[in-house]
DOLUMMI-126756 format. One record per residue: residue number from 0; residue in three letters; x, y, z of N, C-alpha, C in turn. Coordinates in nm, 4 decimals, decimal comma. Layout:
<sites>
+-----+--------+----------+----------+----------+----------+----------+----------+----------+----------+----------+
! num ! residu !     n.c1 !     n.c2 !     n.c3 !    ca.c1 !    ca.c2 !    ca.c3 !     c.c1 !     c.c2 !     c.c3 !
+-----+--------+----------+----------+----------+----------+----------+----------+----------+----------+----------+
! NUM !    ALA !        X !        Y !        Z !        X !        Y !        Z !        X !        Y !        Z !
...
+-----+--------+----------+----------+----------+----------+----------+----------+----------+----------+----------+
</sites>
This chain:
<sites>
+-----+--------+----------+----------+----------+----------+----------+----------+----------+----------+----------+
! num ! residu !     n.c1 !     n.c2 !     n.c3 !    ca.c1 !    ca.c2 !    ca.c3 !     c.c1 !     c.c2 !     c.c3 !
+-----+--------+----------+----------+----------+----------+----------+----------+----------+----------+----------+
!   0 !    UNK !   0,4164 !   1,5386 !  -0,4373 !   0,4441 !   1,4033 !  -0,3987 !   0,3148 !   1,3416 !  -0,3452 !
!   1 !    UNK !   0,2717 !   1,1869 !  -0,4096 !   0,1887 !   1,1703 !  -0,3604 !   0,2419 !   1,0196 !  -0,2777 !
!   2 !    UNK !   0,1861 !   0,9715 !  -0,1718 !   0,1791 !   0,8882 !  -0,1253 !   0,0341 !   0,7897 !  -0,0980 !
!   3 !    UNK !   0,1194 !   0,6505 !  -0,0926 !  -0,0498 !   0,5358 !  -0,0455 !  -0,0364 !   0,5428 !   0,0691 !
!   4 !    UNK !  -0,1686 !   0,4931 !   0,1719 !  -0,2049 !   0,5136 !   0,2986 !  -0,2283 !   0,3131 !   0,2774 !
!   5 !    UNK !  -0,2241 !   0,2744 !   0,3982 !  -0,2952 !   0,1400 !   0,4258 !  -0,4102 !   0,0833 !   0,3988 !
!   6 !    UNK !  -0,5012 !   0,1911 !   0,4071 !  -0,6281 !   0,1463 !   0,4341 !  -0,6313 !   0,1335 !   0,2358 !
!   7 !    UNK !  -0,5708 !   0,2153 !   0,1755 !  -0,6007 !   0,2017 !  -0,0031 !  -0,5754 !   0,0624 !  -0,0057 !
!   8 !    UNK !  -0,3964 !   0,0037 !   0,0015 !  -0,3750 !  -0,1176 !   0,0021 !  -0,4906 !  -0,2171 !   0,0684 !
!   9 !    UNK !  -0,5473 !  -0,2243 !   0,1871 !  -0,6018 !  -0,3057 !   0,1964 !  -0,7502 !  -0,3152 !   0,1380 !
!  10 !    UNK !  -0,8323 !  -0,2711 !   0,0883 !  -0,9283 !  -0,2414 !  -0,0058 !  -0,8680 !  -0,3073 !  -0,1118 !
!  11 !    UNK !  -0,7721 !  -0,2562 !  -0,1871 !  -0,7041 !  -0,3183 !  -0,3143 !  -0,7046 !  -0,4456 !  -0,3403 !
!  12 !    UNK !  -0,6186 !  -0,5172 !  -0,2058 !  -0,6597 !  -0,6127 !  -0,1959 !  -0,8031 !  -0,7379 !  -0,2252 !
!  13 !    UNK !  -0,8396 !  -0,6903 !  -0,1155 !  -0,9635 !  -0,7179 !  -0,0722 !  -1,0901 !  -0,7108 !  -0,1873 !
!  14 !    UNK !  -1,0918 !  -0,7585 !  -0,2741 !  -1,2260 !  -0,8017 !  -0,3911 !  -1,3869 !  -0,8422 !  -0,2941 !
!  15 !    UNK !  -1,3687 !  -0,8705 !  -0,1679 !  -1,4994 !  -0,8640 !  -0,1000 !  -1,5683 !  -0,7212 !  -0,0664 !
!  16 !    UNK !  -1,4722 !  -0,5957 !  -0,0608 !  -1,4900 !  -0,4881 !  -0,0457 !  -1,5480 !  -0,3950 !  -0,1157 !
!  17 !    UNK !  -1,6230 !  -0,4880 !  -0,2511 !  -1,7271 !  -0,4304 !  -0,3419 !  -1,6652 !  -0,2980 !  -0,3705 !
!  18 !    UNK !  -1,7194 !  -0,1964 !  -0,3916 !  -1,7181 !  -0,0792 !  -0,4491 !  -1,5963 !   0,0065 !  -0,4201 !
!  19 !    UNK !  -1,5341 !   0,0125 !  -0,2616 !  -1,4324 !  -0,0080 !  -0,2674 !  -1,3117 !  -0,0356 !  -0,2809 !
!  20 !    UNK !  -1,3138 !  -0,1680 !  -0,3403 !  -1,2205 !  -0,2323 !  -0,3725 !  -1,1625 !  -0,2099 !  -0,4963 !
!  21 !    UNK !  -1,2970 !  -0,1670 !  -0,6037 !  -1,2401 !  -0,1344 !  -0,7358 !  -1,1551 !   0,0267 !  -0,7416 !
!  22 !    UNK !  -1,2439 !   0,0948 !  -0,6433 !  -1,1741 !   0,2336 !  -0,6544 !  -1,0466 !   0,2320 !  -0,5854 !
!  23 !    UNK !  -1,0188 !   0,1507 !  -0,4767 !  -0,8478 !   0,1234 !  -0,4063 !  -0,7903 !   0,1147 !  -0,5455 !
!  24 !    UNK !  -0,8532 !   0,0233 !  -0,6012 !  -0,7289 !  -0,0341 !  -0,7501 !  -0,6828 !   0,0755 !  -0,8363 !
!  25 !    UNK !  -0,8357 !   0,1719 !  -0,8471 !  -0,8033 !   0,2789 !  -0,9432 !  -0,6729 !   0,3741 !  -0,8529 !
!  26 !    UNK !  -0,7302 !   0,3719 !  -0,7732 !  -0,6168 !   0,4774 !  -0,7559 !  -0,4820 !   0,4317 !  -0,7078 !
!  27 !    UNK !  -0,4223 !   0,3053 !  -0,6588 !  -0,3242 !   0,2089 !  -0,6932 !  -0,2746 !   0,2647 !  -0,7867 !
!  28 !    UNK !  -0,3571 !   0,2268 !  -0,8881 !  -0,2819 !   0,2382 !  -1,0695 !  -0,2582 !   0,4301 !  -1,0385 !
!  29 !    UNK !  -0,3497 !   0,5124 !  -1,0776 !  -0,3416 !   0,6485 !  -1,0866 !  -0,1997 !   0,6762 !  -1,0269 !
!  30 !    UNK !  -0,1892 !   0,6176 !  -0,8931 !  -0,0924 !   0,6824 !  -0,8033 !   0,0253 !   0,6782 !  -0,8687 !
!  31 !    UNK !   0,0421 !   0,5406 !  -0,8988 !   0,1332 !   0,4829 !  -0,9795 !   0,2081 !   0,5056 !  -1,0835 !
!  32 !    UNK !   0,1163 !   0,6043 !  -1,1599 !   0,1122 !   0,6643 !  -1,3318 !   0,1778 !   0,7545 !  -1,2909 !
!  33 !    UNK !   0,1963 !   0,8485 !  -1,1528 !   0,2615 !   0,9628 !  -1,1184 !   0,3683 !   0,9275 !  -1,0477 !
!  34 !    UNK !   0,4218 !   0,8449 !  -1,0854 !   0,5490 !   0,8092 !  -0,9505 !   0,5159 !   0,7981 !  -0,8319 !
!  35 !    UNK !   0,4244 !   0,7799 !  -0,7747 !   0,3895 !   0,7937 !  -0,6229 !   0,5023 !   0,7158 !  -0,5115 !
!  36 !    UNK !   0,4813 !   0,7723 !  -0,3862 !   0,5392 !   0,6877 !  -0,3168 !   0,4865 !   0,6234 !  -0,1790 !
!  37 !    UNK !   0,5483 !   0,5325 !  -0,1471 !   0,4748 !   0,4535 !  -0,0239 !   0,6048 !   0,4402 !   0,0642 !
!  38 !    UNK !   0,5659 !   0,4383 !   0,1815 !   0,6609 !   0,4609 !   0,2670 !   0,6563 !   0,3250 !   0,3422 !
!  39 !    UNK !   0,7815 !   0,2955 !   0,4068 !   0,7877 !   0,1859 !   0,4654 !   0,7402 !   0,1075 !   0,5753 !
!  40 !    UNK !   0,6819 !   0,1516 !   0,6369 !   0,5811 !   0,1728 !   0,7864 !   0,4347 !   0,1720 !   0,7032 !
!  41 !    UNK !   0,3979 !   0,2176 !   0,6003 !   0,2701 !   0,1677 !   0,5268 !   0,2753 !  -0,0043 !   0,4996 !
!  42 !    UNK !   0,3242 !  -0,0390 !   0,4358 !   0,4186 !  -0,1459 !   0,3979 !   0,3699 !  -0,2611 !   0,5233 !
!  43 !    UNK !   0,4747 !  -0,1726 !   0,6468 !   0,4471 !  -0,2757 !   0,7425 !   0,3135 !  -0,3206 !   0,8084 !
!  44 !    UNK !   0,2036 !  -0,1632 !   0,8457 !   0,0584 !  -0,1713 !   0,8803 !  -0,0109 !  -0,2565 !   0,7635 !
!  45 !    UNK !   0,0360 !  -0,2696 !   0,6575 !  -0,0509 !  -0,3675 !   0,5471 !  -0,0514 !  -0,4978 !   0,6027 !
!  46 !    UNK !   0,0880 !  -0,5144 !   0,5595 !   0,0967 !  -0,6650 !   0,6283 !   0,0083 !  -0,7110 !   0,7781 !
!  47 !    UNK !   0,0238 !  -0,6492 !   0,8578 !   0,0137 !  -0,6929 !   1,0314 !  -0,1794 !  -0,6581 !   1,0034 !
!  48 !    UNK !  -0,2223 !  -0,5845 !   0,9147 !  -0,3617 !  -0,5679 !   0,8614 !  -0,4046 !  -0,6692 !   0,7895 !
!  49 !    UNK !  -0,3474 !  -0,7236 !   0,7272 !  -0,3797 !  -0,8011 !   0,5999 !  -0,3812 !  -0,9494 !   0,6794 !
!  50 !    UNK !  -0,3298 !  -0,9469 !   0,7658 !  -0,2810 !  -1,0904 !   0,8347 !  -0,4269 !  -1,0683 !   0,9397 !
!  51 !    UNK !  -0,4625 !  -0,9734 !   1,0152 !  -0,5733 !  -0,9863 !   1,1065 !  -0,7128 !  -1,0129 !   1,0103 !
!  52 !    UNK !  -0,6835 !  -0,9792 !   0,8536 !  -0,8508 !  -1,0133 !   0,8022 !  -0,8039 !  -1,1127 !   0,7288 !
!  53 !    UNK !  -0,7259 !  -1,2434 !   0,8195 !  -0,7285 !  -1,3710 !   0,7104 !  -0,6390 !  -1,3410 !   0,6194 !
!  54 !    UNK !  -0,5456 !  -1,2729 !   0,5737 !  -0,4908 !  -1,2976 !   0,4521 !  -0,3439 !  -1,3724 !   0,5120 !
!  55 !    UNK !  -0,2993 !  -1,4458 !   0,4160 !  -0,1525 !  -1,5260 !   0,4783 !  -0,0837 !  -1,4372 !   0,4093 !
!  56 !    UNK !   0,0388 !  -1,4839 !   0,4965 !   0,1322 !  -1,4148 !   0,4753 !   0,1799 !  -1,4152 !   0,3430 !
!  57 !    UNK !   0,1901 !  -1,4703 !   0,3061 !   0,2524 !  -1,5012 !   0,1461 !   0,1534 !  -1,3911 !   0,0198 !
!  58 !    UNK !   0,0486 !  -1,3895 !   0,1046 !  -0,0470 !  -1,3660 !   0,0576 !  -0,0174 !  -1,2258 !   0,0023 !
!  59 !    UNK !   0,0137 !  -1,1445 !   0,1584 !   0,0415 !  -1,0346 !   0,1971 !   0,1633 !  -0,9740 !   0,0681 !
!  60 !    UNK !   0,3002 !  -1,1121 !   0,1229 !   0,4210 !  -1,0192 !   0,0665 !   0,4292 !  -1,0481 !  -0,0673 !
!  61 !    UNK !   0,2970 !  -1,1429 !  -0,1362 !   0,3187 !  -1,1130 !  -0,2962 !   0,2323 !  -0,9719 !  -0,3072 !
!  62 !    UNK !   0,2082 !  -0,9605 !  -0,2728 !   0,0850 !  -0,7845 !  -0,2297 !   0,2323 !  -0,6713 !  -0,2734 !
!  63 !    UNK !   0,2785 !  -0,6796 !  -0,1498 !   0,3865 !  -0,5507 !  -0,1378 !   0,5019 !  -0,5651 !  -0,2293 !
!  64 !    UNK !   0,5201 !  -0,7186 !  -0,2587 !   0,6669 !  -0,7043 !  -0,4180 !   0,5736 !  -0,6240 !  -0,5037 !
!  65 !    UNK !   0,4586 !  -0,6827 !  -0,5279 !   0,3922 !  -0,5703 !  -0,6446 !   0,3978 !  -0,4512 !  -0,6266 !
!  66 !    UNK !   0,3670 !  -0,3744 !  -0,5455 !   0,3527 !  -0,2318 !  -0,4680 !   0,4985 !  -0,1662 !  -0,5139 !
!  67 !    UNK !   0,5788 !  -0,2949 !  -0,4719 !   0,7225 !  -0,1608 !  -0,4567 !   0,7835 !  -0,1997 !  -0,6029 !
!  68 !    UNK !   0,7064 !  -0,2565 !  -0,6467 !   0,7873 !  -0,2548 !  -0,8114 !   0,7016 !  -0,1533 !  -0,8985 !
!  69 !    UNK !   0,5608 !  -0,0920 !  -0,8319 !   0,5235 !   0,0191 !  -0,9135 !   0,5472 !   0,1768 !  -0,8419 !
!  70 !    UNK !   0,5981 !   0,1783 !  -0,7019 !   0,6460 !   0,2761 !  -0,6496 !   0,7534 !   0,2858 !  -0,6052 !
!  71 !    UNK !   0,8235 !   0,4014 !  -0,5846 !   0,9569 !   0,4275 !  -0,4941 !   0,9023 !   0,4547 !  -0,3021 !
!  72 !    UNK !   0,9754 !   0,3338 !  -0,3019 !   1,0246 !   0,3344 !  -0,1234 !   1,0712 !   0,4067 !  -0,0743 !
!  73 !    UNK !   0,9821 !   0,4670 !   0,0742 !   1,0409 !   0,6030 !   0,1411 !   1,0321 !   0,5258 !   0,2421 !
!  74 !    UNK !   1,1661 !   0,5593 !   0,3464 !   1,2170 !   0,5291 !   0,4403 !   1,2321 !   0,6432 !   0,5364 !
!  75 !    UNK !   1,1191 !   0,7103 !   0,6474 !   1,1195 !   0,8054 !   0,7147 !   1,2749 !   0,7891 !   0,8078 !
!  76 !    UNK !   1,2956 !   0,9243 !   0,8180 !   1,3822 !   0,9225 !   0,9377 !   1,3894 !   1,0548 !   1,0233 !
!  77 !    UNK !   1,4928 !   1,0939 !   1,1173 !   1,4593 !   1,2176 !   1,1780 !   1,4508 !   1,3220 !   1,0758 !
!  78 !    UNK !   1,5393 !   1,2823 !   1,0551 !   1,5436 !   1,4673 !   0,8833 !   1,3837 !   1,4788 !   0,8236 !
!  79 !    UNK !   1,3347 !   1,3539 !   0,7956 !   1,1864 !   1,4213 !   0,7817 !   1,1107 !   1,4697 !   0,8484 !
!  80 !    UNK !   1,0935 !   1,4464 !   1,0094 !   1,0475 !   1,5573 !   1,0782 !   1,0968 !   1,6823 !   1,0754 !
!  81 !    UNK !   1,2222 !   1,7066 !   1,0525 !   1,2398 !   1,8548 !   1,1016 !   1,2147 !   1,9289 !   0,8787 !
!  82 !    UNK !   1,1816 !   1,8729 !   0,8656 !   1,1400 !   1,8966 !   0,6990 !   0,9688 !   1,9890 !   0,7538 !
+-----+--------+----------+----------+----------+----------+----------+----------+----------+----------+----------+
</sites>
């Protein structure tokens, strides 16, 4: 199982992030090609991230419809800690 972290999304985003930015994308897509998943608390640090470097909101949640239409949504709860 693989999962995205925040900091990928916001790179992805982010086209000022030069060299970075293209490799967030690659592996966006890669992750993607494998079913990956992103969890919901990623999701949220994007947004509340994405909003402190200038991005609007709208900005943000056309960001994450994309995201969760190329991954499956994980929703932690206690059962995954004791996993």
């Amino acid at each position: 199982m693989i999962s995205l972290d925040t900091n990928v999304l916001i790179y992805a985003l982010d086209p000022g992030t030069g060299a970075k930015h293209h490799r967030a994308e690659e592996i966006v897509a890669d992750v993607a090609a494998v079913h990956g998943l992103v969890a919901l608390q990623v999701l949220a640090e994007f947004v509340a991230v994405a909003r402190r470097k200038a991005q609007s909101f709208q900005t943000a949640l056309a960001y994450i419809t994309r995201v969760r239409s190329m991954y499956q949504l994980v929703v932690a709860d206690g059962a995954a800690l004791d996993a």
